[in-house]
Residue frames relative to the residue before (quaternion, step in Angstrom):
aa qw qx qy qz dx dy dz
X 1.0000 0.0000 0.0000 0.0000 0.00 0.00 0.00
X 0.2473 -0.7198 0.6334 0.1401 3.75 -1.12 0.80
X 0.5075 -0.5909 0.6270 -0.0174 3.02 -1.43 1.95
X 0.3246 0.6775 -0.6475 -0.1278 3.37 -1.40 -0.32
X 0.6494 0.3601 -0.4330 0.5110 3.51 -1.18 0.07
X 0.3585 0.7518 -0.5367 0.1352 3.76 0.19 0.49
X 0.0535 -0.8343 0.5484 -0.0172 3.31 -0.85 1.56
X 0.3544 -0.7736 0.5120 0.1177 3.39 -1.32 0.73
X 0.0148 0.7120 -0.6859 0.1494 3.64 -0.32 1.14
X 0.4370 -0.6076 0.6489 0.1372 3.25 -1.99 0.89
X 0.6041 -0.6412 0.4267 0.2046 3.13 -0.96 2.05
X 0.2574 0.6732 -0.6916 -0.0472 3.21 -1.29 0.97
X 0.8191 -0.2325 0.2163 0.4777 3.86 -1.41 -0.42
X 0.6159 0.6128 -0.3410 0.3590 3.54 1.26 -0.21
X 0.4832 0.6702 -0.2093 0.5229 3.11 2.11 -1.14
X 0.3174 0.7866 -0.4958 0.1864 4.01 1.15 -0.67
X 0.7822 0.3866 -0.1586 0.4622 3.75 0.52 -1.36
X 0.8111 0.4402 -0.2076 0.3245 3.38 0.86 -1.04
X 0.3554 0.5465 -0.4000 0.6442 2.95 2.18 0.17
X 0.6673 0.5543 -0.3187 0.3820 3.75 -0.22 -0.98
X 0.8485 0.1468 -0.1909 0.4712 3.59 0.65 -0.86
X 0.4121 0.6191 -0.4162 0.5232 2.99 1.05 0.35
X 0.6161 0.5220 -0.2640 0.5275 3.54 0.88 -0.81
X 0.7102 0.4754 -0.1858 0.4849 3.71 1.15 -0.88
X 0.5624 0.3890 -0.3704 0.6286 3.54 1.47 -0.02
X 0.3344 0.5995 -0.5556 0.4692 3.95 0.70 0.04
X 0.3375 -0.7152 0.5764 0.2057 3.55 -1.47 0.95
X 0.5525 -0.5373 0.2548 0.5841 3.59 -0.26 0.08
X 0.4765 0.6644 -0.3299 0.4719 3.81 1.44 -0.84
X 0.5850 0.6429 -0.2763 0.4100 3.67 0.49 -1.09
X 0.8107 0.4793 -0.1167 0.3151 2.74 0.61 -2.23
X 0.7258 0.4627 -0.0924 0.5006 3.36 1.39 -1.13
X 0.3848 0.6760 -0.3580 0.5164 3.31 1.80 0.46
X 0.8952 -0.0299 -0.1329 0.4244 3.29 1.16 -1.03
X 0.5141 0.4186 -0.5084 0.5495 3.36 1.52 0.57
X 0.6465 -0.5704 0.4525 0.2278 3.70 0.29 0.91
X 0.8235 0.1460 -0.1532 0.5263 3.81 1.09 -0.50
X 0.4533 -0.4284 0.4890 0.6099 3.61 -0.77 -0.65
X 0.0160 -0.6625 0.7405 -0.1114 2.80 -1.93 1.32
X 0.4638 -0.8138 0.3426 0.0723 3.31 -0.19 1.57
X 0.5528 0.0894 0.3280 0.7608 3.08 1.42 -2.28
X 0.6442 -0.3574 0.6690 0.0990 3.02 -2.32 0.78
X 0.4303 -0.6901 0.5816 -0.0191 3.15 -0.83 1.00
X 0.4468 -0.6350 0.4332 0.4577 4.38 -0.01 0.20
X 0.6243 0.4777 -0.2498 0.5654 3.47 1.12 -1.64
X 0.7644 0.3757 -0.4227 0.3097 3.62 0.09 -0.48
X 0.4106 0.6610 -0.3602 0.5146 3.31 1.47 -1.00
X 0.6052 0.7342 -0.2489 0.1810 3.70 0.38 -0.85
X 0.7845 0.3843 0.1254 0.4703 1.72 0.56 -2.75
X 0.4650 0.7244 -0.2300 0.4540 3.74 1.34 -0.40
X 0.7353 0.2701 0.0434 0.6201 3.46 0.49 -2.08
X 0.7041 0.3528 -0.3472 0.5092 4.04 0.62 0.42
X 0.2295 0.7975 -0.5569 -0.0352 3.50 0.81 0.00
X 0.5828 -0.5533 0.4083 0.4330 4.34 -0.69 -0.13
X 0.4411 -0.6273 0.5357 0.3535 3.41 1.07 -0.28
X 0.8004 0.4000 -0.0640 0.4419 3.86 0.73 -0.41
X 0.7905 0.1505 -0.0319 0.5928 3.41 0.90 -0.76
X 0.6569 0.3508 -0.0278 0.6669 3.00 1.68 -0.61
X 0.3555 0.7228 -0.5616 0.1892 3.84 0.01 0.53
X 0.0407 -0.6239 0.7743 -0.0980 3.61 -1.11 1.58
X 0.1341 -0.6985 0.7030 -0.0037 3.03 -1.84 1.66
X 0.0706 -0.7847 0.6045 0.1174 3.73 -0.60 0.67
X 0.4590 -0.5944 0.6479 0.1274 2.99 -1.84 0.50
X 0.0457 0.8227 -0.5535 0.1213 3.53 -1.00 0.56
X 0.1513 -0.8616 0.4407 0.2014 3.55 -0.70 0.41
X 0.5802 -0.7011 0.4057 0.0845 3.61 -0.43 1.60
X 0.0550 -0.8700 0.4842 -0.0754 3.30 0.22 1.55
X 0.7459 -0.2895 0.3001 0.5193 3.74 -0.96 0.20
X 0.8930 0.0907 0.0561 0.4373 3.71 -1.03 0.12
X 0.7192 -0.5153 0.1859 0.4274 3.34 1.46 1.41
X 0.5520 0.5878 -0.5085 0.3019 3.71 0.71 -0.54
X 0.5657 -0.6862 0.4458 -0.1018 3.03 -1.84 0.93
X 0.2886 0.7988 -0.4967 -0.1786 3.62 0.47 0.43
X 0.4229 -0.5769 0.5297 0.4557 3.37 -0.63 -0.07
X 0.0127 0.7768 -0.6079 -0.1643 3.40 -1.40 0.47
X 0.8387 -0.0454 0.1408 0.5240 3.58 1.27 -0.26
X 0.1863 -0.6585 0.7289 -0.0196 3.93 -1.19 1.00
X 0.0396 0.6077 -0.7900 0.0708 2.58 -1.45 1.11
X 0.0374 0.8702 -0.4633 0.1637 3.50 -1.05 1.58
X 0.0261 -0.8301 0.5320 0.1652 3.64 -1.05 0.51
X 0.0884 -0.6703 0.7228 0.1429 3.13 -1.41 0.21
X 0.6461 -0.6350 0.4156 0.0812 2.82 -1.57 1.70
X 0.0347 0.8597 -0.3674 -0.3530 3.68 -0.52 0.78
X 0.7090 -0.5272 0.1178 0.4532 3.47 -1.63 0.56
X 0.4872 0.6744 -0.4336 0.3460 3.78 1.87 -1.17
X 0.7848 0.0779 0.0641 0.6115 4.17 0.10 -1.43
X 0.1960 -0.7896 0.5673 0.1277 3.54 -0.85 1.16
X 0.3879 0.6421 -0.4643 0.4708 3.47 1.36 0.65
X 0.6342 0.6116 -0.2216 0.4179 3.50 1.39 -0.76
X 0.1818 0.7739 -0.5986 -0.0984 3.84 -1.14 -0.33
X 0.2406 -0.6680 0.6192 0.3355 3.70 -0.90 0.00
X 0.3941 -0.7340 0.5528 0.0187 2.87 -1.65 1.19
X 0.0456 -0.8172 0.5708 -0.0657 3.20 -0.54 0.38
X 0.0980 0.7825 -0.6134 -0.0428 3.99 -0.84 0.92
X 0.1569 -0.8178 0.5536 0.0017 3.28 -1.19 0.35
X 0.0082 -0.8755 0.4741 -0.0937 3.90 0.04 0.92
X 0.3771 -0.7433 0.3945 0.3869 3.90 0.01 0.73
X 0.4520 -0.6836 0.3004 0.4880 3.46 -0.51 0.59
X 0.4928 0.5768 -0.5606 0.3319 4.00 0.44 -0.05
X 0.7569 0.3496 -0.1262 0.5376 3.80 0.89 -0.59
X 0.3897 0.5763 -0.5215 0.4940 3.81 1.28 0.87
X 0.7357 0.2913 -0.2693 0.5489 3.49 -1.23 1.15
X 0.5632 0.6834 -0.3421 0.3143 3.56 1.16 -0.20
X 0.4376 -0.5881 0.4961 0.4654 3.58 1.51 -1.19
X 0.5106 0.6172 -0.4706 0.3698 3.96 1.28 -0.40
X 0.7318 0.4469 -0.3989 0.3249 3.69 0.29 -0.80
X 0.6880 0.4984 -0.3357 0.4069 3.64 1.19 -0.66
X 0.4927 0.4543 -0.5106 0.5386 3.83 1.66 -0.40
X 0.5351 0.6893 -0.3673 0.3218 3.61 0.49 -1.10
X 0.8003 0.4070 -0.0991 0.4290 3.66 1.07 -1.23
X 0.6806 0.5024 -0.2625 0.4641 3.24 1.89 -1.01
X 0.5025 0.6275 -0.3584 0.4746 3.33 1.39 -0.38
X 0.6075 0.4700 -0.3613 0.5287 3.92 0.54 -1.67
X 0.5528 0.6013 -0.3828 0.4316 3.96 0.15 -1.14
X 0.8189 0.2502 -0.2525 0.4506 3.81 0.14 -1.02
X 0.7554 0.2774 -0.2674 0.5300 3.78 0.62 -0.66
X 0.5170 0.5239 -0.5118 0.4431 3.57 0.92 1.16
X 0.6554 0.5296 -0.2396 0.4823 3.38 1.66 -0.77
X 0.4708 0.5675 -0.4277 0.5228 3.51 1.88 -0.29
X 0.6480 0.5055 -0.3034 0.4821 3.48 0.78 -1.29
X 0.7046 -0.5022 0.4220 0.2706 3.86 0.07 -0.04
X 0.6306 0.5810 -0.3058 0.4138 3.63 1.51 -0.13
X 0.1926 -0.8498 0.4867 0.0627 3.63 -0.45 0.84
X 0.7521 0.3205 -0.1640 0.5519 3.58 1.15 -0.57
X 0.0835 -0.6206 0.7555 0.1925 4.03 -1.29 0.16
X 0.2162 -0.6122 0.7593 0.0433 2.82 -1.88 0.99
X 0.1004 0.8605 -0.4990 0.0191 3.17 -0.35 1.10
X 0.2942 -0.7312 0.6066 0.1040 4.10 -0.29 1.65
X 0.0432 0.7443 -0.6641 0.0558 3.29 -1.17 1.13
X 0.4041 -0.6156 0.5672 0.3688 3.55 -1.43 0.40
X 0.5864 -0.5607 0.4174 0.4093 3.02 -1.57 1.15
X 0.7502 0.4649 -0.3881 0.2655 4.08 0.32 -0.81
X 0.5929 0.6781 -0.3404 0.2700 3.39 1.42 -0.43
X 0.2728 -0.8954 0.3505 0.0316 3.23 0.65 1.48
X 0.4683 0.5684 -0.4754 0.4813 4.09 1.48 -0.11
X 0.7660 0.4657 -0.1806 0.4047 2.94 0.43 -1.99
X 0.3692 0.6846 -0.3931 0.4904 4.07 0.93 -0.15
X 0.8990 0.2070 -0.0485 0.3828 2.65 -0.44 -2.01
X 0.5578 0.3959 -0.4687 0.5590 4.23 0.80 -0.37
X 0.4788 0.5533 -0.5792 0.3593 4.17 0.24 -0.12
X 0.6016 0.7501 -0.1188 0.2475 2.77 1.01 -2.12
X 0.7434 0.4794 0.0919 0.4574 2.82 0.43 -1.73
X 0.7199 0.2223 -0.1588 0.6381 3.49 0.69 -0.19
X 0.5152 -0.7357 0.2881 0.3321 3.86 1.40 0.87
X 0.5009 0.5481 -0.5834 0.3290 3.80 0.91 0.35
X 0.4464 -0.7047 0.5512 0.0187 2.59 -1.20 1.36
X 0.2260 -0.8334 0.5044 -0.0010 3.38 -0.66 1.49
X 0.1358 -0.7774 0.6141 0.0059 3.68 -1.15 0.92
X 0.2586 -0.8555 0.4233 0.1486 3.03 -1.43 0.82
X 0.1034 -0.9071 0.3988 -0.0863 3.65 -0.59 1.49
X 0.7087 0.1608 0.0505 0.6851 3.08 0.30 0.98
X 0.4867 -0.7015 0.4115 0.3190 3.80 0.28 0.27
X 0.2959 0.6331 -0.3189 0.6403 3.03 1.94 1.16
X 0.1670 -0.7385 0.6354 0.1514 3.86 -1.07 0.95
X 0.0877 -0.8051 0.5811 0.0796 3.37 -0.22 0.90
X 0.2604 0.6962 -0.6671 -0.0502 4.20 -1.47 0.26
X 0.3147 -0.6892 0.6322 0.1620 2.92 -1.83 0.75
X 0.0211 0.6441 -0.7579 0.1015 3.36 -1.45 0.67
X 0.7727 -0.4571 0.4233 0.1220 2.29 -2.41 1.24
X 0.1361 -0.6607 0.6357 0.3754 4.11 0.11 0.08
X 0.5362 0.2359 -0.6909 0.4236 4.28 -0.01 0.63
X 0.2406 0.6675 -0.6537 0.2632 4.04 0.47 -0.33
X 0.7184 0.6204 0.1329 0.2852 2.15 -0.39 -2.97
X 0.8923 0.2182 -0.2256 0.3244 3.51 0.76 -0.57
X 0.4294 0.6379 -0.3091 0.5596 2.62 2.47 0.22
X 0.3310 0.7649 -0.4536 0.3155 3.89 1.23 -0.18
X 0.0505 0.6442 -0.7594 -0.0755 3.78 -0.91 0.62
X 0.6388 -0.3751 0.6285 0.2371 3.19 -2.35 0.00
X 0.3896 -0.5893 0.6571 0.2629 3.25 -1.34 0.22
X 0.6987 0.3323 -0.3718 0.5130 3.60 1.11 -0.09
X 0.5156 0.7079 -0.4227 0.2331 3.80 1.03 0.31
X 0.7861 -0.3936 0.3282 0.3455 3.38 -0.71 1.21
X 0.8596 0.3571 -0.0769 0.3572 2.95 -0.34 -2.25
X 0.6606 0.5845 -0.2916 0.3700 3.68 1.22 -0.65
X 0.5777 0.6613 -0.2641 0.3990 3.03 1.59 -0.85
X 0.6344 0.5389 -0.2175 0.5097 3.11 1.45 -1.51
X 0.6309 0.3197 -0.4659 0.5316 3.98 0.40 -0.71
X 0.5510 0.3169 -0.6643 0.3934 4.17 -0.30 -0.32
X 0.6886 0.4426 -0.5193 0.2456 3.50 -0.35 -1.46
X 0.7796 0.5307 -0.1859 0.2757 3.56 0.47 -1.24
């Protein structure tokens, strides 16, 4: 499906609903892509902990497309949280509803977090993946981070300038440096 008007704002408590149903358009696959189990429903505390993030140790940017008269959909978060062992460090995490997977949103989604994480003081994602989640694989892949397996958990680290150097295969500007 093609989006347009797609804006990017940093999750706060206002984001509560548009996180929530947005979660509810998540397939159950999706869901267990990035909470690692089946997760039916949000939780209140998680719902919380999600839509309140610190802005600092915690920073979640979402994407959304900007309908007539201001509505909001949500299409996707892409977040870290800082860890407590190396504060140079953060796990990452992206998420993208599946109508708008394959689109190019999760990798702006990531290239963006990457630059206002490096304002914040963070230099590395850590990014835990399930071995079946073949997107997230293959864009690692593809951009040469190199992925290990720990714990029946794929785990890679990159640089967030890496990470912020990432393009889409559906991005404008990339098109324009092959042609050229």
């Amino acid at each position: 499906m093609q989006y347009s008007n797609i804006v990017f704002r940093a999750v706060g408590p206002e984001h509560r609903e548009l996180l929530a149903e947005g979660f509810a358009r998540l397939s159950d696959e999706a869901r267990a892509m990035r909470f690692f189990v089946a997760k039916p429903r949000l939780t209140e505390g998680e719902l919380r902990y999600l839509s309140e993030p610190d802005g600092v140790d915690h920073f979640a940017l979402g994407a959304a497309s900007l309908h007539p008269g201001g509505v909001l959909e949500g299409l996707g978060v892409a977040r870290y949280v800082r860890s407590h062992r190396d504060p140079g460090a953060a796990h990452v995490a992206v998420t993208v509803i599946d109508a708008a997977q394959g689109s190019g949103l999760g990798v702006r989604l990531l290239r963006r977090l990457a630059l206002l994480a490096s304002i914040r003081g963070v230099e590395r994602f850590l990014f835990q993946v399930r071995p079946e989640n073949v997107a997230m694989r293959t864009l690692l892949a593809s951009r040469r981070v190199p992925l290990e397996l720990e714990d029946r958990t794929l785990v890679a680290r990159a640089d967030v300038t890496t990470v912020a150097r990432f393009r889409s295969r559906r991005d404008p500007a990339r098109s324009a440096l092959r042609r050229a």
